[in-house]
N, C-alpha and C positions, 0 to 999 in steps of 0.2 A: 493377534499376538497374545502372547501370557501374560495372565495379571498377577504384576507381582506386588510387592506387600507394601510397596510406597510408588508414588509419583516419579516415572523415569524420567533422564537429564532430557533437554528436548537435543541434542546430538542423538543421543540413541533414538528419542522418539520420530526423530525427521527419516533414522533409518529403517524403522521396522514399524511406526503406526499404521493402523488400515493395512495390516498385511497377512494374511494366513499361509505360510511358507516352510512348516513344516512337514513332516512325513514325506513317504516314498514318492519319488519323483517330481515333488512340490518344486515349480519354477522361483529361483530365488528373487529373480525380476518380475514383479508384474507385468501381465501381457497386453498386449492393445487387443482389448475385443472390438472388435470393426465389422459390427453390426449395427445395423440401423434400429432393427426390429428383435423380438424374443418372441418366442414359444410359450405356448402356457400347454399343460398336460390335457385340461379335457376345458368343457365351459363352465363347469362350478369353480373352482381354481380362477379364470377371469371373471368370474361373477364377485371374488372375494378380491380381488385386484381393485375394481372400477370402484368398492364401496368401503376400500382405506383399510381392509381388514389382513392386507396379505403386501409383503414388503418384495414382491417378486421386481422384476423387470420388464417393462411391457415395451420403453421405445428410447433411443436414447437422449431426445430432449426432457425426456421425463429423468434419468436415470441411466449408468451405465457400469458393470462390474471397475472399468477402470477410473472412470470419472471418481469413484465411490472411495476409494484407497485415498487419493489426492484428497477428499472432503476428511474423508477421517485422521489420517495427517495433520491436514491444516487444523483442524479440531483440537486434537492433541496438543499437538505445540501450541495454539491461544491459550487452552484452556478454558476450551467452550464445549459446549454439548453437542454441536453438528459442525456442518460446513458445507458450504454449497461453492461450485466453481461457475466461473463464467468466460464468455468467450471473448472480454477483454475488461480491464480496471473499470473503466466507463461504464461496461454492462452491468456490473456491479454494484456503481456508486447511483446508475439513473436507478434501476431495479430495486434497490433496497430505501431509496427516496419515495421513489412512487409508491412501494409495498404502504409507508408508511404516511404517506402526503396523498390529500384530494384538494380538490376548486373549494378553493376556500379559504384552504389552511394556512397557517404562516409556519416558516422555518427561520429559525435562530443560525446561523452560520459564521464562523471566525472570516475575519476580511481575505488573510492570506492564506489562501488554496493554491492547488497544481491550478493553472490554467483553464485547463477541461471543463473540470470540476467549476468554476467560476462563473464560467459560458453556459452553462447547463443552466445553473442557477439565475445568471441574469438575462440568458438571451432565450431559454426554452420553457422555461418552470413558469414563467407568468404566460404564456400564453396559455396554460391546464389551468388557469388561476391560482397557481401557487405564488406565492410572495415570499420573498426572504429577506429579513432585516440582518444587515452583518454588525459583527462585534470586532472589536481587535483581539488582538490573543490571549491578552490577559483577562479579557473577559468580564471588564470593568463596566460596569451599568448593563450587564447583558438582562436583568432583569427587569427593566423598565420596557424592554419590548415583549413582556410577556403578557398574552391576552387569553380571552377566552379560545383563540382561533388557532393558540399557536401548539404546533403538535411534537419539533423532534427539533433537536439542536445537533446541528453538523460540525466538528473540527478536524483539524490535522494537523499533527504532529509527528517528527519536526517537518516542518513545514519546508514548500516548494515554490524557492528555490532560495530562500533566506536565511533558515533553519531556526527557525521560531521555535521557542518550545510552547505547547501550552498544557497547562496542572491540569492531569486527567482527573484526580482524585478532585479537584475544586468545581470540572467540565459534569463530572456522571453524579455530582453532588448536589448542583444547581439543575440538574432535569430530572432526579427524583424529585427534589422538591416542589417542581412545578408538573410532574408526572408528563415527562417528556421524554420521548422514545430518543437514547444516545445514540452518535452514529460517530465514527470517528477511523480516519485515512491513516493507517498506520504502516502506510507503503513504505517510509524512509526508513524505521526503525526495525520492521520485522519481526516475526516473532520471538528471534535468539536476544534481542535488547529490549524491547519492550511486552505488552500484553495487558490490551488496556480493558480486557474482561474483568481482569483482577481488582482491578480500580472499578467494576460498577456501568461497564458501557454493555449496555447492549449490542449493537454492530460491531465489529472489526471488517473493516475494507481495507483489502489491498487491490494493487497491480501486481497481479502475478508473475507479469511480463518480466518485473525488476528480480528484486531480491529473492525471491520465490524460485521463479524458473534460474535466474544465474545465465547464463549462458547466450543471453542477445537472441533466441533462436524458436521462442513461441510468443503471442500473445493471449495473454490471461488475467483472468479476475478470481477475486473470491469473497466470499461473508462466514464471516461464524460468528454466532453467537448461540441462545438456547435452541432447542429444538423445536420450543412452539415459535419464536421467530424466524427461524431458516426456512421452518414450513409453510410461511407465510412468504415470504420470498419468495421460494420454490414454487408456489404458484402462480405468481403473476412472471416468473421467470419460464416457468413452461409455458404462458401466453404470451409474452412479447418475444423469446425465441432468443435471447443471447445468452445460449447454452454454450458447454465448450466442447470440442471435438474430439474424441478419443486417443487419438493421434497428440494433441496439445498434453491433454493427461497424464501420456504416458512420457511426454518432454519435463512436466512440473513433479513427478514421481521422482524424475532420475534429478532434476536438477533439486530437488527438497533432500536428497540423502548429504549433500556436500556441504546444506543450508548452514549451516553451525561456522567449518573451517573457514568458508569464503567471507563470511560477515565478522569475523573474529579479525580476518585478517586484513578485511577491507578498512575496519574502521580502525585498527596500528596504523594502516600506512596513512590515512586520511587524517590522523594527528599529528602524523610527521611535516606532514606536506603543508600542516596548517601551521604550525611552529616555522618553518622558513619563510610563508608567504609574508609573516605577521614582518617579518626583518627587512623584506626584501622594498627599499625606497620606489618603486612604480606601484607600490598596492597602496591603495588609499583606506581599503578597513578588511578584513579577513570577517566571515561570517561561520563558526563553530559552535558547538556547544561545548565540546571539549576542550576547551582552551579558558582556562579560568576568569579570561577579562570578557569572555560573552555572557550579554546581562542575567540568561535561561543556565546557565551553564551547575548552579546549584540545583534548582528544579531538575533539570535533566538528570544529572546523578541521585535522583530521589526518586525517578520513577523509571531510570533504564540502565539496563546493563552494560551499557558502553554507548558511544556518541553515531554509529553509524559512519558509512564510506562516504558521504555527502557532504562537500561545502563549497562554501560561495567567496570571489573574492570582486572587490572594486577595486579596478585601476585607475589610475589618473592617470587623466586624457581622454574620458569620456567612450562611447561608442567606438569612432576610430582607433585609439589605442587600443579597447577590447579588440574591435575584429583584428587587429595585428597583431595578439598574442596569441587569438585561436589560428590564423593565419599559420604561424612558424611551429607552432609543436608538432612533435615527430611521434612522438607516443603518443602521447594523449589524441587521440581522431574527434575529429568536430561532426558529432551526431548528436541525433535525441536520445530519449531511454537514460538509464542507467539500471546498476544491482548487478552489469556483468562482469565478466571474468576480463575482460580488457576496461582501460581507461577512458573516458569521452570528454570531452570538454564543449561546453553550450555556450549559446547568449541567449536566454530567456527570454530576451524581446524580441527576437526572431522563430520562437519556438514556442516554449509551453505559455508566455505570457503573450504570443502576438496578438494583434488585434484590440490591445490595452489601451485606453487613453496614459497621456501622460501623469495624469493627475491618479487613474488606475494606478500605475504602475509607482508612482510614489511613496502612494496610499500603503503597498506593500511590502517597501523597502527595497524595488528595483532601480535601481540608477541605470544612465546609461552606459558606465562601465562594469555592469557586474556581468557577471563568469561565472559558472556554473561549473564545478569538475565531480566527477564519478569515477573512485578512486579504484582498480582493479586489482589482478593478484600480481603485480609486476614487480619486482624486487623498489621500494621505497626510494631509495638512493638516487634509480634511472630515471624515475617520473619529478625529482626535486631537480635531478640536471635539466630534462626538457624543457619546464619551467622557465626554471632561473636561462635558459640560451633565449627561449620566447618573450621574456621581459627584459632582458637586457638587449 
């Protein structure tokens, strides 16, 4: 696209980054190239391919014209030098772990992760001999487990499914200082409210699947950050193979033009819905950042542009009363996922936290009445009636 004389709004840049759509008969839509393989014109030209000298396209685990649009995109809107996709959040967060972790090393991690993310960490990463010492969010004593071994500190914010904030600017401050590769899950906030490049991290990982794609209807991942880091990714991501499929591409292309309107508007109605739950006598604590009595909630407006469509509420009554409020909503549908255009309502300990000890799920401010909800584009109003019929 044209380089014009300042930084475009990232609304514009989710419509037109990674695009070349001008001139005669330029398709205004990126196309899905659905190839597997490419051409090269003679063998000097794949001689200058194999030896890093030629930016061609040779397969598309390596590379693909539409994968390449969705990377530069996501690039733009972080405000990062590259971006690489993958073929789901997880591929993402193991891939850019690994880039950076060997048998040996240790990893710095905040306690409260997505689930996935957690299980990776404590059920797969010491069997490679990697070790991970967790912190709480605030990040308090994170320094006392720093050794000579330890090589990259993992966060996310806001966090899943409690919405945690944690200080990016104090997280990419304390791993320069100990010259530690930053890695941080920026799936809740997105690039339209946050962009924790800015702050000093090296990684940005999403799930693409969520806020990225919008629409419930691919699975995807991504990383951005500089160039000589993605490139480094990008290799051990064309060896373990959780590339993303052209077809997915061209799902995260269409749903990254809407990225701005749907995040804007998820996270109004996810401060409404959070103002009534706060009233409403069966909720035992509402979990926001946007709501001025949550503890992050000054942090959060320091480092993001709005609070996100995600929160969390505890009911009284334990488990049984949660499953009987996801039970009865009519709007709200009881799945996983979130970031789409409909609204979902979870139990965490059935989902992204299963598999938790009790004492796990404590550790990260799961009870057993908390409720997960993923605020859609449905007029405000109708998702506060569903609600309030489901807890009363």
């Amino acid at each position: 696209m044209p380089k014009l004389a300042k930084r475009l709004h990232s609304a514009t840049l989710a419509v037109h980054a990674g695009e070349e759509n001008h001139g005669r008969n330029a398709p205004v839509t990126p196309p899905i190239v659905r190839s597997s393989t490419f051409t090269f014109a003679n063998s000097n030209e794949l001689k200058r391919y194999a030896e890093g000298k030629s930016k061609e396209y040779m397969y598309t685990r390596y590379g693909n014209p539409t994968l390449a649009v969705a990377e530069a995109k996501l690039a733009a809107l972080e405000g990062g030098e590259a971006g690489l996709v993958f073929a789901s959040g997880m591929a993402a967060i193991s891939t850019s772990l690994l880039t950076v972790l060997k048998a040996g090393d240790e990893l710095i991690a905040t306690r409260n992760l997505y689930g996935g993310s957690y299980r990776l960490m404590r059920d797969v990463l010491p069997g490679l001999g990697i070790r991970t010492q967790y912190v709480e969010a605030d990040l308090v004593g994170a320094e006392k487990f720093v050794n000579d071994r330890t090589r990259a500190l993992y966060v996310e914010t806001p966090t899943n499914p409690t919405l945690e904030i944690v200080d990016l600017r104090r997280a990419a401050a304390l791993a320069k200082r100990y010259k530690l590769i930053s890695l941080v899950d920026s799936t809740f906030g997105s690039p339209v409210l946050q962009r924790p490049l800015e702050f000093g991290f090296d990684l940005s990982l999403h799930s693409a699947t969520k806020y990225l794609g919008g629409h419930s209807d691919l699975v995807a991942g991504a990383a951005i950050g500089s160039r000589e880091m993605i490139g480094r990714v990008r290799e051990l991501a064309m060896r373990l193979g959780g590339t993303m499929d052209p077809g997915a591409a061209y799902l995260l292309n269409r749903g990254l033009k809407t990225l701005e309107l749907r995040v804007r508007r998820q996270s109004e109605t996810a401060l409404k819905v959070a103002r009534f739950l706060t009233k409403h006598p069966s909720v035992a604590g509402v979990h926001y950042p946007g709501l001025p009595t949550h503890p992050n909630h000054r942090l959060a407006k320091s480092q993001m542009d709005g609070f996100g469509g995600m929160l969390a509420l505890d009911v009284k009554g334990g488990l049984a009363a949660a499953r009987r409020v996801c039970d009865r909503t009519q709007i709200f549908q009881l799945a996983v996922s979130l970031g789409g255009t409909e609204s979902l309502i979870m139990l965490p300990q059935y989902s992204s936290h299963y598999g938790m000890s009790t004492k796990e799920l404590a550790a990260v401010g799961v009870t057993p009445g908390t409720i997960r909800l993923s605020t859609g584009l449905e007029d405000a109003a109708d998702l506060i009636a569903d609600l309030k019929q489901a807890l009363d």
